[in-house]
C-alpha positions as CSV (number, residue, x, y, z in Angstrom):
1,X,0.0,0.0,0.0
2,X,2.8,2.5,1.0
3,X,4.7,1.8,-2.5
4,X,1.2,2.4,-4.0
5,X,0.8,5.4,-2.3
6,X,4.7,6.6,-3.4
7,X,3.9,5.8,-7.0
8,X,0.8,7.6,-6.8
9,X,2.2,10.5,-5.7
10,X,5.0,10.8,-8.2
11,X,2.7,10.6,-10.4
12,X,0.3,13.5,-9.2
13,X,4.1,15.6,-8.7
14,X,5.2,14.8,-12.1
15,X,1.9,16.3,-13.6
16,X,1.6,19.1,-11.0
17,X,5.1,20.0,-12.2
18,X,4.4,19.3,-15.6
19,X,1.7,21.6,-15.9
20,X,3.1,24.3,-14.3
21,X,6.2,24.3,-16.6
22,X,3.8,24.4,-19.7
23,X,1.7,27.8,-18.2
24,X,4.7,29.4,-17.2
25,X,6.4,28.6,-20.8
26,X,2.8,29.5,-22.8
27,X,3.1,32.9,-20.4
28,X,6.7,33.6,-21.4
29,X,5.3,33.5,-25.1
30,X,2.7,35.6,-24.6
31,X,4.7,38.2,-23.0
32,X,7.5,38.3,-25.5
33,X,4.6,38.3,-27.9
34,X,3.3,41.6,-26.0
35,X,7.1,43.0,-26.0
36,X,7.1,42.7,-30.0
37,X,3.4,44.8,-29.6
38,X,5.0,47.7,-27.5
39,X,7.4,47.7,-29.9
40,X,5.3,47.9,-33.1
41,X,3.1,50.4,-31.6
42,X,6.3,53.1,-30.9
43,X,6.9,52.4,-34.7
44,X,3.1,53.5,-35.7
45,X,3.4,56.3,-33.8
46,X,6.3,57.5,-35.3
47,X,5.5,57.2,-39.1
48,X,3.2,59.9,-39.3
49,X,5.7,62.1,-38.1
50,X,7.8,61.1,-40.1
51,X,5.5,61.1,-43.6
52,X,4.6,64.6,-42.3
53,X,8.3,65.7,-42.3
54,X,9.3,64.5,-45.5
55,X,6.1,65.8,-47.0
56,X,6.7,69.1,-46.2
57,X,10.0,68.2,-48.7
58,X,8.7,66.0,-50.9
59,X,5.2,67.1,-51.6
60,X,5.0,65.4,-55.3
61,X,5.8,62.2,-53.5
62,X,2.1,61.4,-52.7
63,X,1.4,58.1,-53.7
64,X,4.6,57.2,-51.6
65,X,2.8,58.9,-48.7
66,X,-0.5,56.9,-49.3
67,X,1.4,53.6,-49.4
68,X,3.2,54.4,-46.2
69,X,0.0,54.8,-44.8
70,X,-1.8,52.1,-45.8
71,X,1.1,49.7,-45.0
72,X,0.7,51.0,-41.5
73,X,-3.0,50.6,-41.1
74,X,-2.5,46.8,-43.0
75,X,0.0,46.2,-40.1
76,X,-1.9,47.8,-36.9
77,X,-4.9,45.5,-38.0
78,X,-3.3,42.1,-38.3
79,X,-4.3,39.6,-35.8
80,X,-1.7,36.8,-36.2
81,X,1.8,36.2,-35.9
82,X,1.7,35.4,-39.2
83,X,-0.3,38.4,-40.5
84,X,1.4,40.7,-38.4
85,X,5.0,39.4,-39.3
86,X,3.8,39.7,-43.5
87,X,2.3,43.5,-42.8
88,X,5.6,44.5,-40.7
89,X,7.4,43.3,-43.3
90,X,5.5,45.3,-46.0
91,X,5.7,48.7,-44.2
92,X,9.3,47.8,-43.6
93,X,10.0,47.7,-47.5
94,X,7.4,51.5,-47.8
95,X,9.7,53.1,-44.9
96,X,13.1,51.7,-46.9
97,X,11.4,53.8,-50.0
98,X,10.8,56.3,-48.0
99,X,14.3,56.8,-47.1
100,X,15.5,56.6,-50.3
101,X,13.5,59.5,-51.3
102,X,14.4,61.5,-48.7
103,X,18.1,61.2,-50.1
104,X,17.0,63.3,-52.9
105,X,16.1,66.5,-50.7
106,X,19.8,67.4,-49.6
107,X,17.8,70.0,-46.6
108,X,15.1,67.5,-45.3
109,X,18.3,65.1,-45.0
110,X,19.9,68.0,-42.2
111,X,16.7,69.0,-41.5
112,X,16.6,68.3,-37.3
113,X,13.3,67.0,-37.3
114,X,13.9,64.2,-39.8
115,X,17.2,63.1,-38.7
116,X,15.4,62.4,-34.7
117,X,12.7,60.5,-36.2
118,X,14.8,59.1,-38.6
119,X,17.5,57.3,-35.7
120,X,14.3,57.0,-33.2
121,X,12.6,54.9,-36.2
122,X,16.2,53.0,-36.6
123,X,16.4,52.1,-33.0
124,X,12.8,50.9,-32.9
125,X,13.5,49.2,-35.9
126,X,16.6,47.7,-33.7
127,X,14.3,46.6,-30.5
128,X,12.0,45.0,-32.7
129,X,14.0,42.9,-34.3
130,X,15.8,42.1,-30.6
131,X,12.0,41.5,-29.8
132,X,11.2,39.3,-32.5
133,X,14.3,37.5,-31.4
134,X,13.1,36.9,-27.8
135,X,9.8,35.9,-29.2
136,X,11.2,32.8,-31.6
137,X,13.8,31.8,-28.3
138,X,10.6,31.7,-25.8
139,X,8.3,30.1,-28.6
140,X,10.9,27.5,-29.4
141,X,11.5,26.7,-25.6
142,X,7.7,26.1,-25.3
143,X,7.5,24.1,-28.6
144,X,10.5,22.0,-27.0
145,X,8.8,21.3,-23.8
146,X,5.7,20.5,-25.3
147,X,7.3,17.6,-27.5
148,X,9.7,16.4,-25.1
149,X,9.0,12.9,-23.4
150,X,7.3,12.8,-21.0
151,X,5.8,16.2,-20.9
152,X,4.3,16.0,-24.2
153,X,1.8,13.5,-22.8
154,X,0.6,15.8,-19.9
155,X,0.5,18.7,-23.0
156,X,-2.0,16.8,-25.0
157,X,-4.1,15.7,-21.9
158,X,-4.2,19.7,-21.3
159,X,-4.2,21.0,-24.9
160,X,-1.2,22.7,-25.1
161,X,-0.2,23.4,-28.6
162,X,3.2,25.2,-30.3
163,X,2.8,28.8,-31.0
164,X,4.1,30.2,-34.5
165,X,7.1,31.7,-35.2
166,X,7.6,34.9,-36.3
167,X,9.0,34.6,-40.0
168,X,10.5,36.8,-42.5
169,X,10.0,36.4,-45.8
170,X,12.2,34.8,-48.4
171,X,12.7,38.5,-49.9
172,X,13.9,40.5,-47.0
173,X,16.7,37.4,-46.4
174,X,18.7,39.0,-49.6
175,X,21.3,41.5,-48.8
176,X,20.2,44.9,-49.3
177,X,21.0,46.4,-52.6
178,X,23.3,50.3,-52.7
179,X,23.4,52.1,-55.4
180,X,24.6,55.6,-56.1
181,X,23.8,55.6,-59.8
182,X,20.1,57.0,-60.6
């Protein structure tokens, strides 16, 4: 009866422990998911300024403008990881046209106002990506523990499933291109 009893509760310690190790990994993705949100959210707050700056320069650049905008508005309304990684990664391509337009106006490039938004844009741009990092590390610990033997028995009893990664396109993997010629 006492071995019984020991088994027993090596079992009930093994799933108790099990569990917990599964919410406290699931929790670890949601918040890294959350930091990638803080971080997106600085970044739509500061294109507008910065399409209102270079617009004061570049006013025949409209349809630039509207693309901006719309690629923001595409990315503050996706619901996924997967939509919200594609959407990021389309306003990411718009702001690198953006830039290169703003080359061509030799006074918005020392213009004050543009060069702040301009490196407070490139060090969002930097925590992102350190956030999207953080995000695939604490997704792929989850994942791990979910398939590892013997937790992955007390995961499907419990419905735990992998999140998704955050992914970048094939496109954005190529070097980026520098030209000087026009």
């Amino acid at each position: 009866m006492i071995i019984f009893l020991i088994i027993l509760a090596v079992i009930v310690i093994f799933i108790w422990t099990s569990y917990n190790t599964l919410v406290t990994r699931k929790n670890r993705v949601k918040n890294a998911w959350s930091q990638i949100d803080v971080q997106l959210k600085r970044r739509y707050d500061l294109i507008p300024n910065l399409v209102e700056t270079v617009k004061g320069y570049a006013a025949h650049e409209r349809e630039l403008f509207e693309k901006v905008t719309q690629a923001r508005a595409n990315a503050m309304s996706a619901k996924t990881v997967a939509d919200t990684a594609q959407a990021n990664n389309a306003l990411s391509e718009t702001l690198k046209t953006l830039f290169a337009v703003a080359e061509n106006y030799p006074n918005l490039k020392a213009n004050e106002n543009f060069l702040r938004l301009q490196e407070e844009l490139a060090t969002t741009e930097n925590k992102i990506a350190f956030a999207r990092q953080f995000y695939n590390d604490e997704a792929m610990s989850y994942k791990i523990t979910i398939e590892r033997f013997p937790t992955n028995i007390i995961a499907g009893l419990f419905r735990f499933v992998p999140e998704d990664f955050f992914h970048i396109p094939e496109g954005e993997k190529e070097p980026v291109k520098v030209s000087f010629t026009k």
